[in-house]
C-alpha positions as CSV (number, residue, x, y, z in Angstrom):
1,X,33.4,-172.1,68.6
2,X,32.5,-168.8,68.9
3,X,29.4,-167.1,66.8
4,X,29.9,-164.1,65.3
5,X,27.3,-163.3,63.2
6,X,27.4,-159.8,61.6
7,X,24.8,-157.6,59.0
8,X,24.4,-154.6,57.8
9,X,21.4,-153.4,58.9
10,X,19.3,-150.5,56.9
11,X,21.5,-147.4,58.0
12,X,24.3,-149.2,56.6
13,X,26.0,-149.5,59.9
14,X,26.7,-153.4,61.7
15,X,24.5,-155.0,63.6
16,X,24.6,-158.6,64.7
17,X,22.5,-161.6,65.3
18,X,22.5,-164.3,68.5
19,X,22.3,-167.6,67.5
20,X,21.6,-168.8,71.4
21,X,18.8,-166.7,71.9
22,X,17.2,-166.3,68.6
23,X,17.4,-162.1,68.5
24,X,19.6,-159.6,67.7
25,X,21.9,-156.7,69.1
26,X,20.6,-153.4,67.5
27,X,17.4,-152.7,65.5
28,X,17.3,-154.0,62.1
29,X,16.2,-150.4,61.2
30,X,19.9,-149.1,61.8
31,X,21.9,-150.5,64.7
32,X,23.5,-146.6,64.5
33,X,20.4,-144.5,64.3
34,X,19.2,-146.5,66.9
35,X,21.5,-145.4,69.4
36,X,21.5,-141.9,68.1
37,X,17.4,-141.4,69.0
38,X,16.5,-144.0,71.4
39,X,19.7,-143.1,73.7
40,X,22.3,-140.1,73.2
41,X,19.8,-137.7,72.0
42,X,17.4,-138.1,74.7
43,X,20.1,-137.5,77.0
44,X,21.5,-134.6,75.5
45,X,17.9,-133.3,75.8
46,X,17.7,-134.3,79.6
47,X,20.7,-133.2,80.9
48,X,22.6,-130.0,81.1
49,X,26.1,-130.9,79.7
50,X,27.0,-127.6,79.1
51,X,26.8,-126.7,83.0
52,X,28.8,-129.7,83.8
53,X,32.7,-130.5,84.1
54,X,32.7,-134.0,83.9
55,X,29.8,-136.8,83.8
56,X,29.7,-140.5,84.8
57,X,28.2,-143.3,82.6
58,X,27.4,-146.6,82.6
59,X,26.5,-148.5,79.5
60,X,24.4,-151.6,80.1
61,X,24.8,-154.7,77.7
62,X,27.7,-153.0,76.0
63,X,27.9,-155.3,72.8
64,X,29.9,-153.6,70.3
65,X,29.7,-150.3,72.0
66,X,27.5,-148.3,69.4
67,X,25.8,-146.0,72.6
68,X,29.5,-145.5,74.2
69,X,30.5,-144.5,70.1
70,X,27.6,-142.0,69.9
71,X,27.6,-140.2,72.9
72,X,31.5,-139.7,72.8
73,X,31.2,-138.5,69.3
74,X,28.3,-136.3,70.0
75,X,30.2,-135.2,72.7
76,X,33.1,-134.4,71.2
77,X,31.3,-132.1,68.0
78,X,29.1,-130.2,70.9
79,X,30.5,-130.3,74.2
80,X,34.0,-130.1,73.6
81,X,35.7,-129.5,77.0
82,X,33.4,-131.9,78.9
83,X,34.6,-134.7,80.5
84,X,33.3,-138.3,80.2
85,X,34.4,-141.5,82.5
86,X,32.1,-144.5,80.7
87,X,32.0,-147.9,82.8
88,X,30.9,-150.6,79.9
89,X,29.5,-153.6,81.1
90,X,28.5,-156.8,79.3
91,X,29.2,-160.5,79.7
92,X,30.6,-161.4,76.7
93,X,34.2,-159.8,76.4
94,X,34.8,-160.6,72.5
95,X,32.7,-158.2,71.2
96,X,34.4,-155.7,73.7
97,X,37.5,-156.4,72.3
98,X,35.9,-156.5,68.5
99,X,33.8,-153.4,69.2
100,X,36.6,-150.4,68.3
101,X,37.2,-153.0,64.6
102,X,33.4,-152.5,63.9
103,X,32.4,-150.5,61.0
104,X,29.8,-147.7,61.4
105,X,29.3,-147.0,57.8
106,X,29.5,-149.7,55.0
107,X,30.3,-147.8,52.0
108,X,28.4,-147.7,48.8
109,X,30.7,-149.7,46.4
110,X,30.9,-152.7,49.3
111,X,27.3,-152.3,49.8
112,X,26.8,-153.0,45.5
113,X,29.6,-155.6,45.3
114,X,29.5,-157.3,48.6
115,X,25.6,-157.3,49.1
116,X,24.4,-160.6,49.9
117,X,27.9,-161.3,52.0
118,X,26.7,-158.4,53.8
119,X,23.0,-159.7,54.2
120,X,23.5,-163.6,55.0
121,X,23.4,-163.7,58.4
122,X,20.2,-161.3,59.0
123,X,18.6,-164.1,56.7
124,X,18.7,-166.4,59.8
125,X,16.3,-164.2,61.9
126,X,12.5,-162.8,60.7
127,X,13.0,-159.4,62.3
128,X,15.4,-158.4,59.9
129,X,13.6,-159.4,56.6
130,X,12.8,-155.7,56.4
131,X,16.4,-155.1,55.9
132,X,17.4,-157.9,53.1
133,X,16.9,-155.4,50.1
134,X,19.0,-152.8,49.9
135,X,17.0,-149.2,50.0
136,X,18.3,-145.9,48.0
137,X,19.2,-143.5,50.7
138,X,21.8,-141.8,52.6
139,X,22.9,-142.3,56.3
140,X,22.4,-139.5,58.5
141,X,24.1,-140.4,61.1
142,X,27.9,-141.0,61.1
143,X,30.8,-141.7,64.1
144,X,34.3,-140.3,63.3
145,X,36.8,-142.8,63.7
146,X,38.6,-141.1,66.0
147,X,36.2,-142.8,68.5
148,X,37.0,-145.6,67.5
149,X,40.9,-145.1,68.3
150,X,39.6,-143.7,71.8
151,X,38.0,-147.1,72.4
152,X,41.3,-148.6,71.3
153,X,43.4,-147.4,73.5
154,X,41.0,-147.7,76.3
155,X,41.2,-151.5,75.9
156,X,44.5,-151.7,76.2
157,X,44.3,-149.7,79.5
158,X,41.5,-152.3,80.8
159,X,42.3,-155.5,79.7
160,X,46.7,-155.2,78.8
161,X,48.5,-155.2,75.1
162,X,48.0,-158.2,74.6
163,X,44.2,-158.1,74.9
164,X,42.3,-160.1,71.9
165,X,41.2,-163.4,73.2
166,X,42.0,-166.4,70.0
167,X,38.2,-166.1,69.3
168,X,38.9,-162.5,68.7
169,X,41.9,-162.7,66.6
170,X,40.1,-165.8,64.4
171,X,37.7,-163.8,63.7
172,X,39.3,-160.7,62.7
173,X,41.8,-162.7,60.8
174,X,38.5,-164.4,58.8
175,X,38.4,-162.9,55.2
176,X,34.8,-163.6,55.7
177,X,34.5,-160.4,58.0
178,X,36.6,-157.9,56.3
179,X,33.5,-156.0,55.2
180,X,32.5,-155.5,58.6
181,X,36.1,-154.2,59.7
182,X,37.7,-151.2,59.6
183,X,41.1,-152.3,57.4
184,X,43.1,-148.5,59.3
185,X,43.2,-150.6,63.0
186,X,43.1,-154.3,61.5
187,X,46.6,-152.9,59.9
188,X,48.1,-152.1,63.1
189,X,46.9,-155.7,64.7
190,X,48.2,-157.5,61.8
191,X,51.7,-155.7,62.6
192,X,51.2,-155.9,66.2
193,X,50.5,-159.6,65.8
194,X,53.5,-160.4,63.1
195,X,55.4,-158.7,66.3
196,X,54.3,-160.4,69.3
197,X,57.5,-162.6,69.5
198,X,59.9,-159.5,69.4
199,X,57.1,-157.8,71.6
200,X,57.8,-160.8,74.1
201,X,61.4,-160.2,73.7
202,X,62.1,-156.7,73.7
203,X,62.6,-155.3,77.1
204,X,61.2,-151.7,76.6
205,X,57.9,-153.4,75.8
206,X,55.9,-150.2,76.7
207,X,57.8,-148.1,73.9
208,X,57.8,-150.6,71.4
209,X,54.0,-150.4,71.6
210,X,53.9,-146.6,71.8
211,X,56.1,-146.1,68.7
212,X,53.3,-149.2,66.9
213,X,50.3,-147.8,68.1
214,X,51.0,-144.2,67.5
215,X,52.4,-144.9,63.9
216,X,49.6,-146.9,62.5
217,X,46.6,-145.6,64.8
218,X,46.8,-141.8,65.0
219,X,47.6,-139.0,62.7
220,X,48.5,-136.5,65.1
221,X,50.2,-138.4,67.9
222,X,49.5,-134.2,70.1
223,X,45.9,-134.0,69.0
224,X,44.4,-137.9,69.9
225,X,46.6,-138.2,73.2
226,X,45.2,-134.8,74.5
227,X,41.2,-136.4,72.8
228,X,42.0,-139.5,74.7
229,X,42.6,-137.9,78.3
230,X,39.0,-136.5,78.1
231,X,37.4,-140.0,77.5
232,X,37.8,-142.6,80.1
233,X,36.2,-145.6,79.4
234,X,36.3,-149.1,81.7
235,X,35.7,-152.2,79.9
236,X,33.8,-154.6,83.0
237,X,33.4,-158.3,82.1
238,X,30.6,-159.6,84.1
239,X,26.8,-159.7,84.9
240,X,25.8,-156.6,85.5
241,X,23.8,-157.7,88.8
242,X,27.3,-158.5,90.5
243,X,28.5,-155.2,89.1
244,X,26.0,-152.8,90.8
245,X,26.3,-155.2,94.1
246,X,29.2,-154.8,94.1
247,X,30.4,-150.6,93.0
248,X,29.5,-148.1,95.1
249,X,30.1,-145.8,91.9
250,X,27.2,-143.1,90.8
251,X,26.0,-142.3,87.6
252,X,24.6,-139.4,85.9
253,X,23.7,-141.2,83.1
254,X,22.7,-145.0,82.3
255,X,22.3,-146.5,79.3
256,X,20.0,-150.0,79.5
257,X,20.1,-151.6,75.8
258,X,19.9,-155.2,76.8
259,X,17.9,-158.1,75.4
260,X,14.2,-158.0,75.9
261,X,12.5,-159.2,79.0
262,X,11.5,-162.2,77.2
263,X,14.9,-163.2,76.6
264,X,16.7,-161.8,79.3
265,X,14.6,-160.9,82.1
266,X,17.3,-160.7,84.7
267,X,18.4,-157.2,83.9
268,X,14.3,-156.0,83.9
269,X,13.1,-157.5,87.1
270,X,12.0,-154.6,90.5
271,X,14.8,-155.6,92.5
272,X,17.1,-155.0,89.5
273,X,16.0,-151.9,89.3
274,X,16.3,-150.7,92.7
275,X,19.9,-151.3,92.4
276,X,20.1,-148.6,89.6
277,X,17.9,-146.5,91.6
278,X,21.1,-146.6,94.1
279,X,23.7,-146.0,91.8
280,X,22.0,-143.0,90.2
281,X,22.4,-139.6,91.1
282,X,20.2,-137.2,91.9
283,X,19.4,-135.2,89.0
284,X,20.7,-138.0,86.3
285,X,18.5,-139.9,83.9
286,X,18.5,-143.6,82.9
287,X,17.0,-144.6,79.5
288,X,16.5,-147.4,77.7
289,X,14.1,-148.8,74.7
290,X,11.9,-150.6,76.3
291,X,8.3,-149.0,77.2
292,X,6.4,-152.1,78.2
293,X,4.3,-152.4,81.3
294,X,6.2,-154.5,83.6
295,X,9.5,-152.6,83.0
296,X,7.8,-149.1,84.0
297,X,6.0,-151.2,86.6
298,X,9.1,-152.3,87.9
299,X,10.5,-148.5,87.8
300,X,8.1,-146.9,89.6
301,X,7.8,-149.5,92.1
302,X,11.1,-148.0,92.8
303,X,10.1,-144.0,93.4
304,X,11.5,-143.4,89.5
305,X,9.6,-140.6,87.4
306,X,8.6,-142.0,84.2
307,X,8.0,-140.7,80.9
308,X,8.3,-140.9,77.4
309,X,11.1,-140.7,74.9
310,X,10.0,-139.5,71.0
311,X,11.6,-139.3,68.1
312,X,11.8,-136.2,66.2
313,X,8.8,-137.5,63.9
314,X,6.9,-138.0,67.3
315,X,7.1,-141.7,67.6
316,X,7.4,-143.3,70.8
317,X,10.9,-144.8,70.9
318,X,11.5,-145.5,74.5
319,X,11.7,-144.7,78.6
320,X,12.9,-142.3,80.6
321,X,13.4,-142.6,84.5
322,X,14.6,-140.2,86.8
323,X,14.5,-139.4,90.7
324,X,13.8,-135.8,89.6
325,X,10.7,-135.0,87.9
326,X,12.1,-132.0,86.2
327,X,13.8,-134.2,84.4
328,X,10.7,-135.8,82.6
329,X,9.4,-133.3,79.9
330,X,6.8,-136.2,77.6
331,X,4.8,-138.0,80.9
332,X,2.7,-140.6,80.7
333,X,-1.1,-140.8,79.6
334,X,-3.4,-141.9,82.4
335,X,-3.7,-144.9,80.1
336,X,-0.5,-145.9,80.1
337,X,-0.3,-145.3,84.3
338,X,-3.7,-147.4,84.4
339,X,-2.1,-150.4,82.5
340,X,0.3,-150.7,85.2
341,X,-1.9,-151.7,87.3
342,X,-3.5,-154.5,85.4
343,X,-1.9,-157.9,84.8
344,X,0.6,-156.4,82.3
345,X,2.3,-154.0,84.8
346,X,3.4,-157.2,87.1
347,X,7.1,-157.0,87.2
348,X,9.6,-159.6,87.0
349,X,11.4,-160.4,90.3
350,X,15.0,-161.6,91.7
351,X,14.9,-160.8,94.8
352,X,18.6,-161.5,95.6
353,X,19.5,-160.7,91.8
354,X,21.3,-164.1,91.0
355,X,18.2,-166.0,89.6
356,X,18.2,-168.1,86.0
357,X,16.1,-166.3,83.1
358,X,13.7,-169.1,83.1
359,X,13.2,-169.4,86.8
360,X,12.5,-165.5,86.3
361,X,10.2,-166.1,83.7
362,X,8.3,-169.3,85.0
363,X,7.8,-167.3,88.6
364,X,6.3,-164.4,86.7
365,X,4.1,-166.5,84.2
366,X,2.7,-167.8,87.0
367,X,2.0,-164.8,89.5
368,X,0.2,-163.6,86.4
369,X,-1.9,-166.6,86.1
370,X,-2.9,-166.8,89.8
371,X,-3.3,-162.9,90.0
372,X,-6.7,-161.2,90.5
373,X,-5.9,-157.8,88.7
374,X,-7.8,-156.6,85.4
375,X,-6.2,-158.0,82.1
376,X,-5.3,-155.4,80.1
377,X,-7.6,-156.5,77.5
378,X,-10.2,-156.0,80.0
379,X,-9.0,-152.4,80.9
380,X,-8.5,-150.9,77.5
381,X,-12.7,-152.6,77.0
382,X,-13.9,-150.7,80.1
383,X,-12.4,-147.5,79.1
384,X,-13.5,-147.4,75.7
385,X,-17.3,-148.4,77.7
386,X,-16.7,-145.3,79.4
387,X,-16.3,-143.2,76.2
């Protein structure tokens, strides 16, 4: 039986919890703000959308799509005749195909009535603790649902009409979930559900569909097809390593948001990121939340810039890594670069990217162990000797 395991984390938007390994999808903090700062912002601020046409991404760990949601709707308010073609990748294609249902925003008289429905399941991790009472404030940050529609449609286009796998229809049909759902598209799957015999049936299949989708899912059948055509987004079901081994596509932006090295080291290992090195274009960026040492190890083991990315209060929320150093406006300390060389900068390694997570871990663990480089413990104490 499938998991799903949803919360409303402290910006009011969804965020979800893995059972199998013990950690969750977005920060407890706010799944939505999350993507806003520690993803679409820094790459508004790194790249010159408004000298480009058209830009290629891919999204790393997909989930329930909260980076793809954010930068099309950031997109859409600021850049409004640019182009986007989004490749989404993540093993696990139910929460593709639950990710357009997702709410963004729980709102205030769900969040009084429906509070501890909406808090059980971050109960079952410590992280998210922080979140469990609810706070007085406002969220900032909000995705029209027009994006979500844009993701709908998109589906269809990658995986057929008929796309929701039974995991994904049980739980969308669970009254235990309809808090987390937005009730406008669950409509139109509970008629394109009550249908599917006459669907089956009907020979014009294409314009039974069309006349569905169109009546239940957009307003303004002229506005949302002409939205839709700027935002081409490919749902890919597999591990990423295959992926990249596979595409000779380039990107100009990448988005890495999956689980942390200690969980998933796979997607964090040097040889990993020498693929993404390759499928990068020349003046694009790739960013992700992670700032420990092996990852930036790892990244300039491959010729990447480094650098940081802030928040707008100054707080270090992240990595950026380019092939152009233009493109790195907050670099490094020479602290930071000298804890890359100590045991903490040791990468993870997969030489021919198909190893277990364990096997990744266990071979690291102990090239630490038997290595003769500083701790970091003992590199942080000799440069506070040199003060």
């Amino acid at each position: 039986m499938y998991m799903f395991l949803p919360y409303m984390t402290n910006d009011y938007s969804i965020g979800l919890y893995n059972e199998n390994v013990d950690d969750i999808y977005h920060s407890a903090f706010g799944a939505l703000n999350e993507a806003y700062e520690k993803f679409v912002s820094p790459a508004i601020e790194n790249i010159s959308l408004d000298k480009k046409n058209e830009i290629n991404v891919l999204d790393i760990c997909y989930g329930i799509g909260y980076n793809t949601k954010v930068l099309i709707n950031e997109v859409r308010n600021k850049y409004p005749d640019l182009k986007i073609k989004i490749d989404c990748v993540d093993t696990d294609r139910t929460l593709m195909e639950l990710s357009p249902f997702i709410l963004s925003n729980v709102n205030l008289i769900n969040r009084l009535i429906h509070k501890n429905k909406l808090l059980k399941n971050a109960k079952r991790y410590s992280e998210t603790k922080k979140i469990v009472e609810l706070k007085n404030k406002s969220q900032t940050n909000k995705i029209s649902k027009s994006v979500n529609k844009i993701l709908l449609k998109n589906l269809i286009s990658s995986f057929g009409l008929e796309f929701l796998s039974k995991d994904s229809i049980k739980i969308l049909q669970n009254r235990e979930n309809d808090d987390f759902f937005y009730n406008s598209l669950l409509n139109f799957y509970k008629i394109f559900l009550k249908n599917r015999i006459y669907l089956q049936q009907n020979k014009n299949k294409s314009t039974f569909v069309h006349n569905i989708y169109y009546k239940y899912v957009s307003c303004r059948y002229k506005y949302f097809n002409d939205l839709s055509l700027k935002y081409t987004i490919n749902f890919i079901v597999s591990d990423i390593r295959r992926y990249l081994i596979q595409t000779d596509r380039k990107y100009d932006l990448i988005f890495l948001d999956g689980f942390t090295p200690s969980k998933c080291p796979c997607i964090w290992s040097v040889d990993f990121f020498k693929e993404l090195y390759n499928h990068l274009n020349n003046d694009g960026v790739l960013l992700t939340y992670n700032k420990s040492a092996p990852v930036r190890k790892a990244m300039i083991d491959n010729k990447f810039y480094i650098g940081n990315t802030v928040s707008d209060k100054n707080k270090l929320i992240g990595t950026i890594a380019s092939k152009k150093i233009s493109n790195i406006k907050n670099k490094l300390s020479d602290k930071d670069f000298g804890l890359l060389s100590t045991k903490a900068g040791i990468p993870y390694r997969d030489i021919n990217l198909s190893l277990d997570n364990n096997i990744i871990k266990a071979n690291r663990e102990k090239e630490v162990a038997e290595s003769l480089l500083l701790s970091s413990t003992q590199y942080i104490k000799g440069l506070k000797n040199e003060i």
